[in-house]
C-alpha positions in Angstrom: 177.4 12.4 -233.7 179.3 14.7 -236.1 178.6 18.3 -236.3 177.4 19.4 -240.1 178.5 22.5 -241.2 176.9 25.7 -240.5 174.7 26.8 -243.0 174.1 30.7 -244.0 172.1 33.6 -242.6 170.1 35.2 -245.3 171.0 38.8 -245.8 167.7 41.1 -244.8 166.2 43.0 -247.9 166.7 47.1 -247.3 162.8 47.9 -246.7 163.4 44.9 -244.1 166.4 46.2 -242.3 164.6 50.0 -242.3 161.8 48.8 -240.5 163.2 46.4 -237.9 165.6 49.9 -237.3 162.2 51.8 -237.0 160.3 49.4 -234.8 163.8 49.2 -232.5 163.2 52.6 -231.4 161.8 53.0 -227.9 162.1 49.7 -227.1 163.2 49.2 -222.9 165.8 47.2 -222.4 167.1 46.1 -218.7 171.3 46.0 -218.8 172.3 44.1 -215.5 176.0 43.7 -215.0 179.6 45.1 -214.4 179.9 48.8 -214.9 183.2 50.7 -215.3 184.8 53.7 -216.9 186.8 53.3 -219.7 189.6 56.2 -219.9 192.1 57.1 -222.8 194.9 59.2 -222.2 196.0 60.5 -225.9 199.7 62.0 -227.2 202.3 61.9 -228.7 205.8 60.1 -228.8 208.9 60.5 -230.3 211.7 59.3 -228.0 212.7 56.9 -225.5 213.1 57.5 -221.7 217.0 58.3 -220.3 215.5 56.5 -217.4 213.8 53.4 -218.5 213.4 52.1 -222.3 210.1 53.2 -222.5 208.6 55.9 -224.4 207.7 59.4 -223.1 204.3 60.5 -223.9 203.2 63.9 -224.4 199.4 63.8 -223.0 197.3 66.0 -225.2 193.9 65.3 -223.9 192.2 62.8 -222.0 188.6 60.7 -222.8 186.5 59.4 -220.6 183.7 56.8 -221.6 181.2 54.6 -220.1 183.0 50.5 -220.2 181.4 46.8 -219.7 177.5 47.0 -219.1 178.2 50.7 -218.7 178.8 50.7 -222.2 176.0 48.0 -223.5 173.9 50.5 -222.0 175.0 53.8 -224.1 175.0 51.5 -226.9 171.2 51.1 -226.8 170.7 54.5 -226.3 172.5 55.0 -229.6 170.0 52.9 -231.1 167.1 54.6 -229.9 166.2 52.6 -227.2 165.4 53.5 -223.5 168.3 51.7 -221.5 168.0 51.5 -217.5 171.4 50.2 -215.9 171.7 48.0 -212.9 174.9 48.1 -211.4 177.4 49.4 -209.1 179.9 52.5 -208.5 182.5 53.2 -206.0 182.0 56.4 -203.7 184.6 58.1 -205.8 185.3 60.3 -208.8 185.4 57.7 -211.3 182.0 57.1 -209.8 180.4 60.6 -210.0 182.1 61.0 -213.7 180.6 57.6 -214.7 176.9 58.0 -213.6 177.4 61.6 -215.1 178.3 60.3 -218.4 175.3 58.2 -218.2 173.0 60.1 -217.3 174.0 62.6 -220.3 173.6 60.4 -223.0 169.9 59.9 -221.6 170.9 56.4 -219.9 168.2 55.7 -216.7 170.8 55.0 -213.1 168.3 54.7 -210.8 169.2 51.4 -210.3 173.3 51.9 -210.0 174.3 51.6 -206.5 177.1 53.2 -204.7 179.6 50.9 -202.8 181.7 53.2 -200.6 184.2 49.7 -199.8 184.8 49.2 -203.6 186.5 51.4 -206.3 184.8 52.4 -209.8 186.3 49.9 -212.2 188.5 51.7 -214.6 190.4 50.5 -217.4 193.2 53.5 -218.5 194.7 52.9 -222.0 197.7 55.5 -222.5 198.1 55.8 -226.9 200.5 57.5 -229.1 199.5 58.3 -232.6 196.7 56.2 -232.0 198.8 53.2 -231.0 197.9 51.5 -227.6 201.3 51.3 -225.5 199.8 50.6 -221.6 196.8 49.7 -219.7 196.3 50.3 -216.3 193.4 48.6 -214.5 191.9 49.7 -211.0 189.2 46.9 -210.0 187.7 44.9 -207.2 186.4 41.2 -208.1 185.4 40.6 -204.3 181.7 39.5 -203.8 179.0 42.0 -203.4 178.7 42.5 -199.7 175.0 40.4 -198.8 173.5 44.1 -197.9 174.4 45.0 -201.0 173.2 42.7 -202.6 169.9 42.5 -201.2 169.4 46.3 -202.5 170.1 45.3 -205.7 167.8 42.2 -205.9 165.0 44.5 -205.6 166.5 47.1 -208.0 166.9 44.0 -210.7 163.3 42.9 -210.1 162.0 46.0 -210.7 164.1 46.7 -213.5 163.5 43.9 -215.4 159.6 44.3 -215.2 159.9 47.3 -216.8 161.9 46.5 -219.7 160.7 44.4 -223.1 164.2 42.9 -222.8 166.9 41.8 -220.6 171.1 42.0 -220.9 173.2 40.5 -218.6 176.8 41.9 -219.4 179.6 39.9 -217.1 182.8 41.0 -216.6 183.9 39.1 -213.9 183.8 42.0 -211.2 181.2 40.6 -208.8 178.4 41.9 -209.6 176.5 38.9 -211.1 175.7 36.7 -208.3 174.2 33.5 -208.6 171.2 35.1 -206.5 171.3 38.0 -208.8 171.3 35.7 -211.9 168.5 33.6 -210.8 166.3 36.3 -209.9 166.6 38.6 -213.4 165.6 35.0 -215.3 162.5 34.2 -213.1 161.5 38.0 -213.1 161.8 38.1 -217.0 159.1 35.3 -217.9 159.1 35.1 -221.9 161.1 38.6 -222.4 164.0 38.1 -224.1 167.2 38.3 -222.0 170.8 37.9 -223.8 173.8 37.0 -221.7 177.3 38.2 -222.6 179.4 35.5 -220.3 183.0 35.8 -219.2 184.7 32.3 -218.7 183.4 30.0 -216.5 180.6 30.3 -214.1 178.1 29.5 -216.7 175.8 27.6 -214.6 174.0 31.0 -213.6 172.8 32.0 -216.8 171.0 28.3 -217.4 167.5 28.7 -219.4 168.4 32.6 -221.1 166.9 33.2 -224.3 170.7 33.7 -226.1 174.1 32.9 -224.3 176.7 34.7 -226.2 180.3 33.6 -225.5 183.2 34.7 -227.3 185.2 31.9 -229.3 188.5 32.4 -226.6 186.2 31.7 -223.5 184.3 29.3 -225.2 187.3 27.3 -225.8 188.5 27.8 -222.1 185.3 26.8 -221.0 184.5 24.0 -222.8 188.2 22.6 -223.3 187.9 22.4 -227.4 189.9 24.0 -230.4 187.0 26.4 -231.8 189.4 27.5 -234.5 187.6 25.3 -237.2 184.4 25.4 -238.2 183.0 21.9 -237.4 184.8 22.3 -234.2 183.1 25.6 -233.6 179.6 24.2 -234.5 180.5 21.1 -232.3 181.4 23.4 -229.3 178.3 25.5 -229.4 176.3 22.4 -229.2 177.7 21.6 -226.2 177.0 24.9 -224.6 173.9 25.1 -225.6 173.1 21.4 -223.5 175.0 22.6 -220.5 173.8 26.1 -220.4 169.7 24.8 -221.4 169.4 28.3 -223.8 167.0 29.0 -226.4 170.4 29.8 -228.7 174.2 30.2 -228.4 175.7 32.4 -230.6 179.4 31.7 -230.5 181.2 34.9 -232.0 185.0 34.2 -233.6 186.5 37.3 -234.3 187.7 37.3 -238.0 185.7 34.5 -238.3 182.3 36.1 -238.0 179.8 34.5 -235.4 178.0 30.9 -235.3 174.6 30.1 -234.2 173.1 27.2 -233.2 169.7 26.8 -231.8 167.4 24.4 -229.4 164.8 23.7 -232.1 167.5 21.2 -233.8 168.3 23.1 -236.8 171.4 23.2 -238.5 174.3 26.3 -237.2 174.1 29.3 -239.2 177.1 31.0 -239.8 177.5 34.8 -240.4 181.0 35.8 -241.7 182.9 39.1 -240.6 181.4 42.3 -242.1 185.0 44.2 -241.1 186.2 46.7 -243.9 189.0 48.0 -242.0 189.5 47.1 -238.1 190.9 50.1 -236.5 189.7 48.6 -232.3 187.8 45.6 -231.7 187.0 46.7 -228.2 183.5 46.7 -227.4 182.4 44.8 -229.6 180.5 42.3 -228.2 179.1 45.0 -226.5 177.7 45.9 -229.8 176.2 42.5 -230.5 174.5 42.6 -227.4 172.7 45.3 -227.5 171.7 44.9 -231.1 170.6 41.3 -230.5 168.7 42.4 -227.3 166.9 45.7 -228.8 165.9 43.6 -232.3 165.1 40.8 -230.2 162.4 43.3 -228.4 161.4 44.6 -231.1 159.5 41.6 -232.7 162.6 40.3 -235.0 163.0 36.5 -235.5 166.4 35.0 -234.1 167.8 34.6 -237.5 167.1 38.3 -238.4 167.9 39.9 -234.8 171.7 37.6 -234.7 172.3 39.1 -238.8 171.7 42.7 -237.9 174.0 42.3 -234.6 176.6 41.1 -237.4 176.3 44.0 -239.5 176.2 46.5 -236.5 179.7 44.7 -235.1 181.1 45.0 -238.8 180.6 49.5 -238.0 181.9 49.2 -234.8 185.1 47.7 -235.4 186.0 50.4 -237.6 186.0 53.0 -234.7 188.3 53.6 -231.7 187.6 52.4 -227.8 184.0 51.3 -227.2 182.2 53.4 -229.5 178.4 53.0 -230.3 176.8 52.3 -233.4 173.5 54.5 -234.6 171.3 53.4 -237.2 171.9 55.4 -240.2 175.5 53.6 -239.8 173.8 50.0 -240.3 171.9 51.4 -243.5 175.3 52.8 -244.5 177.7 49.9 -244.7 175.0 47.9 -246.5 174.4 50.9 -249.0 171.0 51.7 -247.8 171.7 55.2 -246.7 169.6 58.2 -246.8 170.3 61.9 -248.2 173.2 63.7 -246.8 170.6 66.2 -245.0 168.3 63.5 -243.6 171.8 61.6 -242.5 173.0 64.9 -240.3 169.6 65.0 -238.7 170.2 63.5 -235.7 168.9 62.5 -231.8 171.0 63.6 -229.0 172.3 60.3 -227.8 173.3 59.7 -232.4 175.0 62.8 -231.4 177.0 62.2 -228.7 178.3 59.2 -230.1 178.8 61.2 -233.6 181.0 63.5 -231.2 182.3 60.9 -229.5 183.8 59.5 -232.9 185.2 62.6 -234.0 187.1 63.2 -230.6 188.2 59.6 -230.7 189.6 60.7 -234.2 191.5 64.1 -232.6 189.4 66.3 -234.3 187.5 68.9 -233.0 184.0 69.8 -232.6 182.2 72.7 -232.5 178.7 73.4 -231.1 176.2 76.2 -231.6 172.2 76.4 -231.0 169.7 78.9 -232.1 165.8 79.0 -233.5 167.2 79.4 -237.4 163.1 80.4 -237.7 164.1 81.6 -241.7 167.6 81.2 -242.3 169.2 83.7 -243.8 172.6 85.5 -245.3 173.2 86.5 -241.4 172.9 82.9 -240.4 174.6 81.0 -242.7 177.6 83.7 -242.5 177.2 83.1 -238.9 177.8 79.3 -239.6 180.1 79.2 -242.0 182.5 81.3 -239.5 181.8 78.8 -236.3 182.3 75.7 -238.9 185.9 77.3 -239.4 186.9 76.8 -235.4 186.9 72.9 -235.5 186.5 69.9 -237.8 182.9 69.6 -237.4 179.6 71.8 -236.5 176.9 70.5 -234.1 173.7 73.0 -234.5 171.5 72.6 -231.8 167.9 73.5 -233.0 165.1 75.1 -230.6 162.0 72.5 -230.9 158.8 74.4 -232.2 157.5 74.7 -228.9 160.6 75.7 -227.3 160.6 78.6 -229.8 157.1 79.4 -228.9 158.2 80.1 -224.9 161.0 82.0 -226.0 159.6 84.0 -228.9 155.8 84.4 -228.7 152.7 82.6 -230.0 153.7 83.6 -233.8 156.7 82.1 -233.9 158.2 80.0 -235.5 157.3 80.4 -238.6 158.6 77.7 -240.2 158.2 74.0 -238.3 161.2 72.4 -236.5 161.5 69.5 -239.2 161.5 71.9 -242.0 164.4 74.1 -240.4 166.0 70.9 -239.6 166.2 69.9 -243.4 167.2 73.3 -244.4 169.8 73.4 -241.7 171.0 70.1 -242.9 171.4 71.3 -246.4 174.3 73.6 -245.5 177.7 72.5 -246.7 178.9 73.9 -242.9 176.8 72.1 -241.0 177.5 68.6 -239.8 174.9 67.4 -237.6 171.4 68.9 -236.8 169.5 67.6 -232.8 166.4 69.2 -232.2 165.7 70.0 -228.1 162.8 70.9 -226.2 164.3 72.3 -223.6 164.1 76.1 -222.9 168.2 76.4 -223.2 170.5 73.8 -225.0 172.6 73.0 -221.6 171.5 69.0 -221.5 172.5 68.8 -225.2 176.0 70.2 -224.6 176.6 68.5 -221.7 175.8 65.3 -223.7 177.8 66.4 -227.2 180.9 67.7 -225.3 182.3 70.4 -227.7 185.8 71.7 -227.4 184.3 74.8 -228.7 181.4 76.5 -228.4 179.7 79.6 -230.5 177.8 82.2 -230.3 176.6 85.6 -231.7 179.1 88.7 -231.2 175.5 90.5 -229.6 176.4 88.6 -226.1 178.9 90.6 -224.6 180.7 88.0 -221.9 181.4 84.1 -222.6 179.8 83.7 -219.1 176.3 84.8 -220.9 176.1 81.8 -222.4 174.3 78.6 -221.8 177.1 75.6 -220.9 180.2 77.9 -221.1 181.3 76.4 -217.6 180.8 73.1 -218.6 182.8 73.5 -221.8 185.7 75.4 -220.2 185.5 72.3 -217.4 186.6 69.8 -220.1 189.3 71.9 -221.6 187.0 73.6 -224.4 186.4 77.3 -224.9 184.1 79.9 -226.0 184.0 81.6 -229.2 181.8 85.1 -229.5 181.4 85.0 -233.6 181.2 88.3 -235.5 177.1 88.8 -237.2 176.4 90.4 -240.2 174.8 93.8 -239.4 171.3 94.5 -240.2 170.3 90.6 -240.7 167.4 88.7 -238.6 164.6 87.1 -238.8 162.5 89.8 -237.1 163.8 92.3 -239.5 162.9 90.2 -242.4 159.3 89.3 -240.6 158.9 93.3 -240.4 159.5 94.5 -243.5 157.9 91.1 -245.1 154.4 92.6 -243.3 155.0 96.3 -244.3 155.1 95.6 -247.7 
């Protein structure tokens, strides 16, 4: 029987696409699959080798990032949701960097296990104003040892009982074994679970909720011309019989993505939301996560697979395997907020904001204070750090963290309120409220290449993180204050009078 043509997926109104956003948030989602560390080495080139006719690369600076499931996981986190990773590390650096990474950005790797016999997977892309020239791969695809194995069943299980939603992310390094495979489906009942497949080896993923091949494996796979769109909706037909999902949804680049469904509907087709494509990698990662976290939060198929359009549309814009937060959805639809609610942001929106901006070669800068009133002192104080980099980070003390470190009358303003006022300065960029008594977790997460502080601490090595921040190449600025400017000042002479 001949395929009919897909039909469309109905954009979601903005009041819609706010509240599925909002009802995202918090949301557990299970990532099972093939973690690695995805490295760019950045520089320059003008000439050619006298030795070889290759370029010579000045290295600049290097990035490190979480790849593959790795990388579906920090994704979620960027959408708000709690993200526990199942995998495996080598006993190496890679390793140690990688779980690091993770467990900055607020990613849960209790269930990663270390496999002293096999390498961290890393992928290291070596660019030149911005243009990719090599990529070197260090990998193992040799089957989980069956010890290994075993320990990881039980990590899955668990895992997956805990979450609202389930992603299996294969990249053909071993990891998901047809034991593995099988027990993350029975384990997750009528949760949702998404599976991003690799070529071949299907048959391990039959009865998930959504298989999600790309149109190249697809094609492979199947042993069809998916270029065409009755092709495409012929092809993802057939996947879905052999498979026995809920829903395929077959995504084709420039093409956008096709859906088809078990219920007997006709495909829906979603075309390409790409303004400009600056790096299509880790896009499907996008997707994924998207699909999974709307998926758990109560969105219909139709409305979950349209979002994870949109959200691929951002991504594509940025370099390496970048994230995609929320207010970035609402902003290539032109549903965006206020500038100052925009730069109000979570820590894991902020790494990945950072993250962008070093991607980009420019530089950010971090500070962190209680900003109880803000004042001519602080917003000198600002306006100077702003001038070390491209962008200022302000870490803000929570109300209650100001409490501990100031006293039961303090603050006097609340934490959202000096966030909005914050936010309304020209110099600042982004705005993260923390709890914590000291802002170390939050600049181990935003990775600064510089960080400020008041002139009134005498030695860089008074302040919180300057160890981690020299570590990565960064440095430590002590900013000049206005004299004669604080908040207790103004809090004293506001009571004498």
């Amino acid at each position: 029987m001949e395929a009919r043509l897909p039909e469309s997926v109905q954009e979601l109104p903005a009041e819609a696409v706010r509240n599925l956003l909002a009802r995202m948030v918090g949301r557990r989602i299970a990532v099972i699959g093939d973690a690695m560390l995805d490295a760019y080495v950045f520089g320059r080139s003008g000439r050619l080798s006298p030795e070889a006719p290759v370029p010579v690369v000045t290295v600049e600076r290097e990035e490190r990032w979480p790849g593959g499931a790795a990388n579906v996981a920090k994704c979620l986190v960027a959408l708000g949701a709690q993200a526990r990773l199942c995998a495996v590390v080598g006993g190496d650096e890679e390793g140690r960097t990688l779980l690091e990474e993770l467990q900055a950005l607020g990613v849960d790797t209790n269930a990663v296990a270390t496999d002293a016999a096999r390498p961290t997977t890393v992928k290291r892309r070596v660019l030149a104003q911005r243009q990719q020239l090599l990529r070197l791969d260090r990998e193992s695809t040799a089957p989980l040892a069956k010890s290994l194995e075993r320990r990881l069943l039980e990590k899955v299980r668990a895992a997956v009982r805990w979450a609202d939603a389930v992603v299996l992310s294969d990249y053909r390094k071993g990891l998901l074994t047809p034991a593995l495979c099988r027990a993350a489906l029975k384990a997750a009942g009528k949760r949702p679970v998404i599976v991003d497949p690799k070529a071949f080896g299907w048959e391990r993923f039959r009865g998930a909720t959504v298989f999600k091949p790309n149109r190249r494996d697809a094609a492979a796979v199947l042993g069809m011309d998916l270029a065409e769109d009755r092709d495409a909706a012929s092809g993802a037909r057939q996947a879905l019989r052999d498979v026995g999902a809920g829903h395929v949804l077959l995504t084709r680049g420039e093409k956008g993505m096709l859906l088809v469904s078990r219920d007997g509907r006709a495909p829906r087709f979603l075309p390409a939301l790409w303004r400009e494509v600056f790096d299509v990698t880790g896009a499907g990662d996008v997707v994924a996560s998207t699909l999974a976290l709307a998926l758990a939060a109560g969105a219909a198929i139709d409305e979950a697979v349209w979002l994870a359009n949109v959200a691929a549309g951002v991504k594509v814009g940025k370099l390496g395997a970048a994230s995609v937060a929320p207010q970035e959805i609402l902003d290539i639809l032109g549903h965006g907020s206020l500038d100052c609610e925009r730069k109000i942001m979570s820590r894991p929106q902020a790494a990945s904001y950072a993250e962008r901006l070093r991607a980009q070669g420019r530089k950010v800068v971090f500070t962190n204070g209680c900003f109880d009133i803000l004042h001519y002192g602080h917003v000198s104080y600002l306006e100077r750090s702003r001038r070390m980099g491209d962008a200022l980070v302000v870490g803000l003390n929570s109300d209650a963290s100001v409490r501990r470190l100031k006293g039961p009358g303090r603050p006097v303003q609340t934490e959202h309120d000096r966030a909005r006022i914050l936010a309304a300065q020209r110099c600042v960029d982004a705005v993260v409220v923390f709890d914590e008594d000291t802002p170390r977790k939050l600049v181990e997460a935003i990775r600064p290449q510089v960080l400020c502080k008041g002139a009134d601490y005498k030695r860089k090595q008074d302040v919180v993180g300057w160890d981690l921040v020299e570590r990565w190449g960064g440095r430590v600025v002590l900013v000049d204050l206005v004299e004669g400017r604080s908040t207790t000042d103004l809090i004293r002479r506001a009571k004498s009078r």
